[in-house]
PDBQT receptor file of N, H, CA, C and O in Angstrom, charges set to zero:
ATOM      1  N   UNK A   1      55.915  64.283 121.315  1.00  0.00    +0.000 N 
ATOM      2  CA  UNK A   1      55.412  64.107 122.654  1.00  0.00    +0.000 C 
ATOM      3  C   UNK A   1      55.987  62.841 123.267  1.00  0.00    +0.000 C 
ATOM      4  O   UNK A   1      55.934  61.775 122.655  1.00  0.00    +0.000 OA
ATOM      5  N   UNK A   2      56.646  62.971 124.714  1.00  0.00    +0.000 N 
ATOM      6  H   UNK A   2      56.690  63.837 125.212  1.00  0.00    +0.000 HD
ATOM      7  CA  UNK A   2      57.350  61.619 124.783  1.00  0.00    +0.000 C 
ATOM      8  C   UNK A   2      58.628  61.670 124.783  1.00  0.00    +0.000 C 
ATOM      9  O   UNK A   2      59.451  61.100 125.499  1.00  0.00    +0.000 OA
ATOM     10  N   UNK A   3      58.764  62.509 123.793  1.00  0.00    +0.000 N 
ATOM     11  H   UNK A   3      58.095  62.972 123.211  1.00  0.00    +0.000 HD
ATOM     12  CA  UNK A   3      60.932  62.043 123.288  1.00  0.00    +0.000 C 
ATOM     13  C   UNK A   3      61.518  62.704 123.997  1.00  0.00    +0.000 C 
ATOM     14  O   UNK A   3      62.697  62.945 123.741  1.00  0.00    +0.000 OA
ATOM     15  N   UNK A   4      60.988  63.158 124.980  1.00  0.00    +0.000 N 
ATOM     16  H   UNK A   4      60.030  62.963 125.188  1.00  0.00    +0.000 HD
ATOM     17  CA  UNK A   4      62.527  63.946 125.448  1.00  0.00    +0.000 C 
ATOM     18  C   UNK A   4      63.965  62.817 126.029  1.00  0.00    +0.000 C 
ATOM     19  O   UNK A   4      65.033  63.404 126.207  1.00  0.00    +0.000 OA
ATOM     20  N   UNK A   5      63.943  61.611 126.237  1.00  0.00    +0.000 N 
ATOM     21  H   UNK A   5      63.076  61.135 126.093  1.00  0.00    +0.000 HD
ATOM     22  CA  UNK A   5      65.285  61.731 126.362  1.00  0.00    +0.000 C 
ATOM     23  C   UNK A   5      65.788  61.158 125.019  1.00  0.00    +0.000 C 
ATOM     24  O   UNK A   5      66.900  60.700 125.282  1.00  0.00    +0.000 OA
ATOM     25  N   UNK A   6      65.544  60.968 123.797  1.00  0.00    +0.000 N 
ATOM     26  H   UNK A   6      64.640  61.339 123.583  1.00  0.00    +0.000 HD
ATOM     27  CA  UNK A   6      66.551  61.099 122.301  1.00  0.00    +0.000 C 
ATOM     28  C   UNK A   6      66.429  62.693 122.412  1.00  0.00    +0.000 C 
ATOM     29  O   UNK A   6      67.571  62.966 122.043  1.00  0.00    +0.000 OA
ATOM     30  N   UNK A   7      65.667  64.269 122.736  1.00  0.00    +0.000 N 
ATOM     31  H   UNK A   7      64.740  64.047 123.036  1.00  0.00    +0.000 HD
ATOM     32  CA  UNK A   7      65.926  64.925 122.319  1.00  0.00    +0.000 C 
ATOM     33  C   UNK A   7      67.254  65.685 123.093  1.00  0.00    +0.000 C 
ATOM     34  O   UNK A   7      68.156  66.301 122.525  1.00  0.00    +0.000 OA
ATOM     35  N   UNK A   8      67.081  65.430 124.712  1.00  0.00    +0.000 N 
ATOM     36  H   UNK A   8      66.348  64.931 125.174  1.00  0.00    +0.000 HD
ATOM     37  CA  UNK A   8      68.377  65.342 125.524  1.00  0.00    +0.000 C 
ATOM     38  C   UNK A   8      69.731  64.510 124.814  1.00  0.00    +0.000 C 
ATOM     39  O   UNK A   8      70.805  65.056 124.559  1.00  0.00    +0.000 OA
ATOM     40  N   UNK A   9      69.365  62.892 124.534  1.00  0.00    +0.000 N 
ATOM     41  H   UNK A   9      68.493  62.449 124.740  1.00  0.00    +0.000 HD
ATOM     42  CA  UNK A   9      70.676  62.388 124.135  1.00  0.00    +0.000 C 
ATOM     43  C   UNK A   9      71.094  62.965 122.429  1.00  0.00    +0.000 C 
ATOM     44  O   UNK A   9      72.005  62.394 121.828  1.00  0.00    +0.000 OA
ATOM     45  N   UNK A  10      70.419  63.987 121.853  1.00  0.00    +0.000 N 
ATOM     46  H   UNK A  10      69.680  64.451 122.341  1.00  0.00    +0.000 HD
ATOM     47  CA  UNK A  10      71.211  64.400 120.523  1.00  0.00    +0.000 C 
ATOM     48  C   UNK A  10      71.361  66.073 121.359  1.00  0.00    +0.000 C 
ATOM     49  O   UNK A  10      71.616  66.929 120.512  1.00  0.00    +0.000 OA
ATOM     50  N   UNK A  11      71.282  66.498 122.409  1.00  0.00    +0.000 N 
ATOM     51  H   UNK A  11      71.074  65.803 123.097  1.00  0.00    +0.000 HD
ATOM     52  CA  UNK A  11      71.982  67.873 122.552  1.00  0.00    +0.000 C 
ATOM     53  C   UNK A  11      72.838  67.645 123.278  1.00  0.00    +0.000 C 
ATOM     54  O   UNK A  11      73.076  68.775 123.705  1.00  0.00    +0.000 OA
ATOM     55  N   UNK A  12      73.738  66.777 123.924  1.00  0.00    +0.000 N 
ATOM     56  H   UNK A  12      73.545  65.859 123.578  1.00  0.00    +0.000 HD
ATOM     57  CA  UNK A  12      74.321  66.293 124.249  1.00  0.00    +0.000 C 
ATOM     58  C   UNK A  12      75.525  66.079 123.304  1.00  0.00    +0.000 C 
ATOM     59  O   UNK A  12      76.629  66.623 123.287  1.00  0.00    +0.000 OA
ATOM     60  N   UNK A  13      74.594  64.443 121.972  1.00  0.00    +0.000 N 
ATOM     61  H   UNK A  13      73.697  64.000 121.986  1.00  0.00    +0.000 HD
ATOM     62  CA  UNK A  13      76.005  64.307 120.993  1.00  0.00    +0.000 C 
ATOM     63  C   UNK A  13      76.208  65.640 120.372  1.00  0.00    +0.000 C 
ATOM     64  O   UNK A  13      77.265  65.863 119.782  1.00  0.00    +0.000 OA
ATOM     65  N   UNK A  14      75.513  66.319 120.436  1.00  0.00    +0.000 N 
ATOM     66  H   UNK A  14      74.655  66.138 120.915  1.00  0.00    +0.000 HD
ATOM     67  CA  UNK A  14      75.701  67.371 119.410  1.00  0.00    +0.000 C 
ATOM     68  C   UNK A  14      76.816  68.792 119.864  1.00  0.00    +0.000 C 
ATOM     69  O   UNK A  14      77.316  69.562 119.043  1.00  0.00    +0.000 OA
ATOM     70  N   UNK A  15      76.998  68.845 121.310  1.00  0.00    +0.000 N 
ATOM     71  H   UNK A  15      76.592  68.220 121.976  1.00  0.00    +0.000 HD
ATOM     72  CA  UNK A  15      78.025  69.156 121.994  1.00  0.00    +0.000 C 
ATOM     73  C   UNK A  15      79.439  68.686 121.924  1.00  0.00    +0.000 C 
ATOM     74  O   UNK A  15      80.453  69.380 121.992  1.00  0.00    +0.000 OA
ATOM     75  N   UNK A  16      79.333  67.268 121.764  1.00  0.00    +0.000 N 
ATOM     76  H   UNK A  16      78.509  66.704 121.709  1.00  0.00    +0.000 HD
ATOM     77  CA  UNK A  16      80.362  66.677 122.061  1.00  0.00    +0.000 C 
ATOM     78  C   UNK A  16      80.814  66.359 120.412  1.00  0.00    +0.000 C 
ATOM     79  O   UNK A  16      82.016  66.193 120.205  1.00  0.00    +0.000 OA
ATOM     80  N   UNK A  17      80.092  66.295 119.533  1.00  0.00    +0.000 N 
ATOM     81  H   UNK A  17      79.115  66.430 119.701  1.00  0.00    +0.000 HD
ATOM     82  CA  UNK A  17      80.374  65.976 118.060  1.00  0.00    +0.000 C 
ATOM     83  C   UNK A  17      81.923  66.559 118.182  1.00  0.00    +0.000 C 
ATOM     84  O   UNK A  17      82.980  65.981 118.435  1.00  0.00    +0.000 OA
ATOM     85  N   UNK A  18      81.621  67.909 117.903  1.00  0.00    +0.000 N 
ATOM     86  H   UNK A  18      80.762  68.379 117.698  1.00  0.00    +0.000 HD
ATOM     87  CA  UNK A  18      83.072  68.580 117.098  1.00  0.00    +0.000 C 
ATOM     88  C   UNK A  18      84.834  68.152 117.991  1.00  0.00    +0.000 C 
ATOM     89  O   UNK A  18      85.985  67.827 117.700  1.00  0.00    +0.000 OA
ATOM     90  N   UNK A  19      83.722  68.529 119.510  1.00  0.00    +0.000 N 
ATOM     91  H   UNK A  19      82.787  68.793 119.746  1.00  0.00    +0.000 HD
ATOM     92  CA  UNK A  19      85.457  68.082 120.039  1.00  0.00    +0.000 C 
ATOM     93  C   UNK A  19      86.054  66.374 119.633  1.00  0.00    +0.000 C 
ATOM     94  O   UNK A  19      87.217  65.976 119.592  1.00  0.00    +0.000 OA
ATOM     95  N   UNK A  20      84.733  65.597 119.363  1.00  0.00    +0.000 N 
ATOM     96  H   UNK A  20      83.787  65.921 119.396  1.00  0.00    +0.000 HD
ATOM     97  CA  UNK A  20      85.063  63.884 119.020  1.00  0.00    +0.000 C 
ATOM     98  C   UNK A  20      85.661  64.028 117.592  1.00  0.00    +0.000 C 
ATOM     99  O   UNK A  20      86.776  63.557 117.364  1.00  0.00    +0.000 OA
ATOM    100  N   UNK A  21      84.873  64.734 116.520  1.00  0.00    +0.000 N 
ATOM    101  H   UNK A  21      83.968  65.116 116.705  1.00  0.00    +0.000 HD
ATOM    102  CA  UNK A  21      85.602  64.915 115.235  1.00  0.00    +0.000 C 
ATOM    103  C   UNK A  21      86.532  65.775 114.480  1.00  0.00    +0.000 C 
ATOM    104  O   UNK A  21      87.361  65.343 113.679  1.00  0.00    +0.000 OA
ATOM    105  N   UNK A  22      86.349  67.028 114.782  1.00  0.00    +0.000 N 
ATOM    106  H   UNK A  22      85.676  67.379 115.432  1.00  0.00    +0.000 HD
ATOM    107  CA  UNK A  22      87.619  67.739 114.595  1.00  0.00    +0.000 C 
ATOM    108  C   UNK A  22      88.954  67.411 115.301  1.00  0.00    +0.000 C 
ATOM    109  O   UNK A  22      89.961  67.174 114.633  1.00  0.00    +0.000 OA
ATOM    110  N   UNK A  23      88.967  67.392 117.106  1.00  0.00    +0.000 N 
ATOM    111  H   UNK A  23      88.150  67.585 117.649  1.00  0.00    +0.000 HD
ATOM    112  CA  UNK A  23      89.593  66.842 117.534  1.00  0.00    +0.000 C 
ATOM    113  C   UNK A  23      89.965  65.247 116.790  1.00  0.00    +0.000 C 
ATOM    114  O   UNK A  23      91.163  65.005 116.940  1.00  0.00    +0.000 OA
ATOM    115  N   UNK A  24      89.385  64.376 116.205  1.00  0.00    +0.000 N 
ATOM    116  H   UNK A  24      88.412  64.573 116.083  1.00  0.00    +0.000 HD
ATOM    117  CA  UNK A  24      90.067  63.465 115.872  1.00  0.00    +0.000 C 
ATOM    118  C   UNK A  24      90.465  62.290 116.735  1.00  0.00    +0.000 C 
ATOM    119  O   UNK A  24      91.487  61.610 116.639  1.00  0.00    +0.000 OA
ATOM    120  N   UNK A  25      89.362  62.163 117.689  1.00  0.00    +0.000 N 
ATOM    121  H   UNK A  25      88.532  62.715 117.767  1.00  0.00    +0.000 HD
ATOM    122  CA  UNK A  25      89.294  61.494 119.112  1.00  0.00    +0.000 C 
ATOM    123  C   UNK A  25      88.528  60.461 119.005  1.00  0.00    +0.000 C 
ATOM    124  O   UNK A  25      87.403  60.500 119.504  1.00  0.00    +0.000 OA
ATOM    125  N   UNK A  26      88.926  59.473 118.416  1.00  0.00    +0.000 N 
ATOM    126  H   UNK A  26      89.840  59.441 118.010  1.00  0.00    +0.000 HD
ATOM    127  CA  UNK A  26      88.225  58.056 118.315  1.00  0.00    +0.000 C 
ATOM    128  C   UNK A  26      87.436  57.476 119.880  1.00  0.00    +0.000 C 
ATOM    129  O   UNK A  26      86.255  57.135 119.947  1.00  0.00    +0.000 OA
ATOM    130  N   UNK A  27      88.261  57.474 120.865  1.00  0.00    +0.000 N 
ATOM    131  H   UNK A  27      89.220  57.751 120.811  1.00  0.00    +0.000 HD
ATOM    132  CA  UNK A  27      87.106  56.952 121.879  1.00  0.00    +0.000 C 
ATOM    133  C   UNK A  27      85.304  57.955 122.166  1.00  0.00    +0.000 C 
ATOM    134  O   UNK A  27      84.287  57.424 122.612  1.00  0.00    +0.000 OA
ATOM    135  N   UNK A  28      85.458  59.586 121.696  1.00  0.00    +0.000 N 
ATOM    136  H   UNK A  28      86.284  60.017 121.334  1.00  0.00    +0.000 HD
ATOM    137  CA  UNK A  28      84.594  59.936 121.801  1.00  0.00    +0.000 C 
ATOM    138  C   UNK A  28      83.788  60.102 120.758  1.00  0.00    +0.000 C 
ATOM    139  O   UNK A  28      82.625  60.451 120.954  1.00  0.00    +0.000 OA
ATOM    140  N   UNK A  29      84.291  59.870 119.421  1.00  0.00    +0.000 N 
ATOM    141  H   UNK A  29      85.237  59.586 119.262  1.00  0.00    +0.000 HD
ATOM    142  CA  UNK A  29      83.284  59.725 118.405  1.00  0.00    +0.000 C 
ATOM    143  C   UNK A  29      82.429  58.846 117.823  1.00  0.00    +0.000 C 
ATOM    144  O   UNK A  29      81.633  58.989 116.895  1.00  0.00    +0.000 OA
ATOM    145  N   UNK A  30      82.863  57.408 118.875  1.00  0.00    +0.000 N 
ATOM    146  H   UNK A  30      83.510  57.292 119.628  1.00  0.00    +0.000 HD
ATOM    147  CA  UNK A  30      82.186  56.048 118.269  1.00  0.00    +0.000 C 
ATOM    148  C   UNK A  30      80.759  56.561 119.039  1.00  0.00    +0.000 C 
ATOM    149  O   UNK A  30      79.725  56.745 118.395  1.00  0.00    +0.000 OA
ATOM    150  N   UNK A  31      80.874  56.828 120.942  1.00  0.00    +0.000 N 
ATOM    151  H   UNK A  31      81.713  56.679 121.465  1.00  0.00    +0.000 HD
ATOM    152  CA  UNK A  31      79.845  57.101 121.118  1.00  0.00    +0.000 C 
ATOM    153  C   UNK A  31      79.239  58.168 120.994  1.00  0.00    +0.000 C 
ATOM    154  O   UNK A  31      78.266  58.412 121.708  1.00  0.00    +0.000 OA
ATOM    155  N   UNK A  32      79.662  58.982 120.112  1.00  0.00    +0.000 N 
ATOM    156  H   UNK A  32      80.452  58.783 119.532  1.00  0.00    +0.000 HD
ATOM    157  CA  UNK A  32      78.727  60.065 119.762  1.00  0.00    +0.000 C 
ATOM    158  C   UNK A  32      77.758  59.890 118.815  1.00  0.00    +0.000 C 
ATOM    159  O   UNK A  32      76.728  60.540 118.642  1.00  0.00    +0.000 OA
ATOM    160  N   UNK A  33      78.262  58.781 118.112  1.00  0.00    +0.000 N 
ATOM    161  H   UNK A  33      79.099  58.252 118.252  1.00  0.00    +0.000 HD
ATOM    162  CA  UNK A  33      78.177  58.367 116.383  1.00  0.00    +0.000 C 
ATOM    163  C   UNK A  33      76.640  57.621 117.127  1.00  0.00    +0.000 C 
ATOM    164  O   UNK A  33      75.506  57.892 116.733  1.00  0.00    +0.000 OA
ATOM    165  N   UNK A  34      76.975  56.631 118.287  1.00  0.00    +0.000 N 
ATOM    166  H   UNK A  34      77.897  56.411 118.607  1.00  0.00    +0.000 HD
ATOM    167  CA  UNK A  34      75.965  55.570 118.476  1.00  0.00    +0.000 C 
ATOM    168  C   UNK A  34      74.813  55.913 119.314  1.00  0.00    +0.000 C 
ATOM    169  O   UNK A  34      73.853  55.149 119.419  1.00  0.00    +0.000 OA
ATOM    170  N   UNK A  35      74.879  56.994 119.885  1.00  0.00    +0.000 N 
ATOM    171  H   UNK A  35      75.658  57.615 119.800  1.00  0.00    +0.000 HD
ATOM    172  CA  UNK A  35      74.081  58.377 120.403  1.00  0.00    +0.000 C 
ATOM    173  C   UNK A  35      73.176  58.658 119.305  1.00  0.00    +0.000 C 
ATOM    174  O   UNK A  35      71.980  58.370 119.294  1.00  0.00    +0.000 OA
ATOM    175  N   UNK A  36      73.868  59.282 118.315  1.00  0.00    +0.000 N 
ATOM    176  H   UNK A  36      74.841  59.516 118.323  1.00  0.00    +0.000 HD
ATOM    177  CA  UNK A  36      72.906  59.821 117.118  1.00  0.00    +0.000 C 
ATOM    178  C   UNK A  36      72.056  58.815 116.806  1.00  0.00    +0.000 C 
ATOM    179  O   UNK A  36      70.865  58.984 117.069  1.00  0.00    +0.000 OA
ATOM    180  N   UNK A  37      72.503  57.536 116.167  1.00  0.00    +0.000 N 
ATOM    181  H   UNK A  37      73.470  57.398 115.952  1.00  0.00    +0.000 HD
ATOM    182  CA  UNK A  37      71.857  56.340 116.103  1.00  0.00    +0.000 C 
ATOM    183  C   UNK A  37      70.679  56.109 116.630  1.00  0.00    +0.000 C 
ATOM    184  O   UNK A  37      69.540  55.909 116.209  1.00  0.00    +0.000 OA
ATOM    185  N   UNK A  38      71.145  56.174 117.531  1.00  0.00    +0.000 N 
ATOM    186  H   UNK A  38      72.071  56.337 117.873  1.00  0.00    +0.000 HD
ATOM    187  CA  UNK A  38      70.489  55.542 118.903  1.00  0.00    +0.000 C 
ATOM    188  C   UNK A  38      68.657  56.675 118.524  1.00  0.00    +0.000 C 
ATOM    189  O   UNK A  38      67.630  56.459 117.880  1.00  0.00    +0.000 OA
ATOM    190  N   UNK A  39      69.305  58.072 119.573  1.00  0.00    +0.000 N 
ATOM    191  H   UNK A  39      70.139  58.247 120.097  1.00  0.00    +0.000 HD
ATOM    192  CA  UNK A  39      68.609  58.614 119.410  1.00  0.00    +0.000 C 
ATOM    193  C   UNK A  39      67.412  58.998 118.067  1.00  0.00    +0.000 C 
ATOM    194  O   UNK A  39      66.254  59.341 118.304  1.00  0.00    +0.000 OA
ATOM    195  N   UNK A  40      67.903  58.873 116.885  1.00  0.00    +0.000 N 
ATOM    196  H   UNK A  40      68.844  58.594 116.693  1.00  0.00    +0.000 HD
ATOM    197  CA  UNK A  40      66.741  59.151 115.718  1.00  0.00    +0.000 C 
ATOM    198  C   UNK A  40      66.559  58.075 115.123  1.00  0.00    +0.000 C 
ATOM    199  O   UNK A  40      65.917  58.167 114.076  1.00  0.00    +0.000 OA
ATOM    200  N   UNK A  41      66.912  57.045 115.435  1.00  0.00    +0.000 N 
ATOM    201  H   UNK A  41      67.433  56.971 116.285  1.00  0.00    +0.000 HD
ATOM    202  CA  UNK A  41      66.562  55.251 115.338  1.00  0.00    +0.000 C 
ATOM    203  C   UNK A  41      65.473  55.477 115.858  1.00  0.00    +0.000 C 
ATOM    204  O   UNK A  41      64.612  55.567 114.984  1.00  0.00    +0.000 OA
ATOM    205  N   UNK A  42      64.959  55.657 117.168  1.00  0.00    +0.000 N 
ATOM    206  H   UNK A  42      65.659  55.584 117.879  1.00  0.00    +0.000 HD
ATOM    207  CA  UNK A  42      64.241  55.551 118.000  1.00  0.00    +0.000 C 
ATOM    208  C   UNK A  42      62.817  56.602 117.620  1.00  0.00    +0.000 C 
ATOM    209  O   UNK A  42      61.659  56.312 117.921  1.00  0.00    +0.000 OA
ATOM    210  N   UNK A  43      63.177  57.649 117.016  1.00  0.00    +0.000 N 
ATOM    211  H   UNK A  43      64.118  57.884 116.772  1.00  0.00    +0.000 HD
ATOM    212  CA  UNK A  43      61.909  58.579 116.668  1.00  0.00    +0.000 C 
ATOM    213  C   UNK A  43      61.636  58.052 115.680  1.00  0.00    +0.000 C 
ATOM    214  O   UNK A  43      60.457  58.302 115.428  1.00  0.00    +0.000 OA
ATOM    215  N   UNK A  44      62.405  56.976 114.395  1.00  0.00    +0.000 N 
ATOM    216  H   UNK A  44      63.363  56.773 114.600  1.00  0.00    +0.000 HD
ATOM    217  CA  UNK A  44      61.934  57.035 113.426  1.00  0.00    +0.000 C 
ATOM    218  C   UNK A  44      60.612  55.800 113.879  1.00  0.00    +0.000 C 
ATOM    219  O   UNK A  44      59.401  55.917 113.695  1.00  0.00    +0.000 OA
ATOM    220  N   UNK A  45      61.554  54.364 114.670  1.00  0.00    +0.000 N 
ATOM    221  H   UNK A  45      62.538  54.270 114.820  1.00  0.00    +0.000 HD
ATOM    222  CA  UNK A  45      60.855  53.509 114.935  1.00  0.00    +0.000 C 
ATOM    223  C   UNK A  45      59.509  53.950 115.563  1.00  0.00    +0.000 C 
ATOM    224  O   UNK A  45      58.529  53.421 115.040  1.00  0.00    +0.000 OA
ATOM    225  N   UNK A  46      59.228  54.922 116.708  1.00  0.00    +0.000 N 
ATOM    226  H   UNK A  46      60.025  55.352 117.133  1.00  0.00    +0.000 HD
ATOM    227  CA  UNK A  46      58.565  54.973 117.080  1.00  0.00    +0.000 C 
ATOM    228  C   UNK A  46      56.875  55.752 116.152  1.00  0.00    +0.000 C 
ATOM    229  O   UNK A  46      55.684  55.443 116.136  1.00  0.00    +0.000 OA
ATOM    230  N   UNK A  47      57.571  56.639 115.636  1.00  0.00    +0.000 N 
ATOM    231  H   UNK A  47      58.539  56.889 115.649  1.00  0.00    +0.000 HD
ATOM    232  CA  UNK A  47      56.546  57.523 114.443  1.00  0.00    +0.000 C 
ATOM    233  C   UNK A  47      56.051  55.771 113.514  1.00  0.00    +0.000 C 
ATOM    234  O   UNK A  47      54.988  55.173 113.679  1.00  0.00    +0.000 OA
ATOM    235  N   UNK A  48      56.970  55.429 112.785  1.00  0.00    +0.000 N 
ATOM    236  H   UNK A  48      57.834  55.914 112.652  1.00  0.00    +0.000 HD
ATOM    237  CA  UNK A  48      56.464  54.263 112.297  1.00  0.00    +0.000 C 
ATOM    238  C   UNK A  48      55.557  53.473 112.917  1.00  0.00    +0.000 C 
ATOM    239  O   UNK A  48      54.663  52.983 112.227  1.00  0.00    +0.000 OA
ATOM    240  N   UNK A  49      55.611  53.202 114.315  1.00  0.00    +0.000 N 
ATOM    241  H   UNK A  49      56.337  53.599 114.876  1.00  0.00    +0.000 HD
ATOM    242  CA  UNK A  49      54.845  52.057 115.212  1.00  0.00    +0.000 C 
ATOM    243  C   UNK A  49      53.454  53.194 115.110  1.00  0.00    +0.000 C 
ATOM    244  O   UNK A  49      52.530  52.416 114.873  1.00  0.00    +0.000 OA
ATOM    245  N   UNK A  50      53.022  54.199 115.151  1.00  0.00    +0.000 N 
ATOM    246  H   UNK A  50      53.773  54.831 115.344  1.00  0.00    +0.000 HD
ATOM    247  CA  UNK A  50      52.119  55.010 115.668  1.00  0.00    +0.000 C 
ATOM    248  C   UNK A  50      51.662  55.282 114.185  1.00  0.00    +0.000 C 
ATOM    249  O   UNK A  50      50.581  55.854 114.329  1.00  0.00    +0.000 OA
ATOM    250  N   UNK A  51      51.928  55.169 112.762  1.00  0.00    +0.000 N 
ATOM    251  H   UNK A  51      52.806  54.704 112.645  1.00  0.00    +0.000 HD
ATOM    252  CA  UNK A  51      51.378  55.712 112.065  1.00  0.00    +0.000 C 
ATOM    253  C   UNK A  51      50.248  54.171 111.285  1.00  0.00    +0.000 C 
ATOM    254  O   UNK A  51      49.430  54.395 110.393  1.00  0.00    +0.000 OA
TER     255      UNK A  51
């Protein structure tokens, strides 16, 4: 309840993953990489703060 924008910013990286890594495209895989991060950093911190 709450998360929708980490659950927006991982359908997003999660679009863009394959063309950043198969492609082999360093400018789009750092921020895809820091997206993911980002995004389930944030659910974990937050579940933690609430439990």
């Amino acid at each position: 309840m709450g998360h929708r924008w980490q659950g927006l910013l991982v359908l997003v990286a999660i679009l863009a993953w394959p063309v950043a890594h198969i492609g082999n495209i360093a400018a789009v895989a750092v921020p895809v990489n820091v997206a993911l991060v980002v995004a389930f950093g944030s659910l974990v911190w937050a579940r933690a703060d609430s439990a």
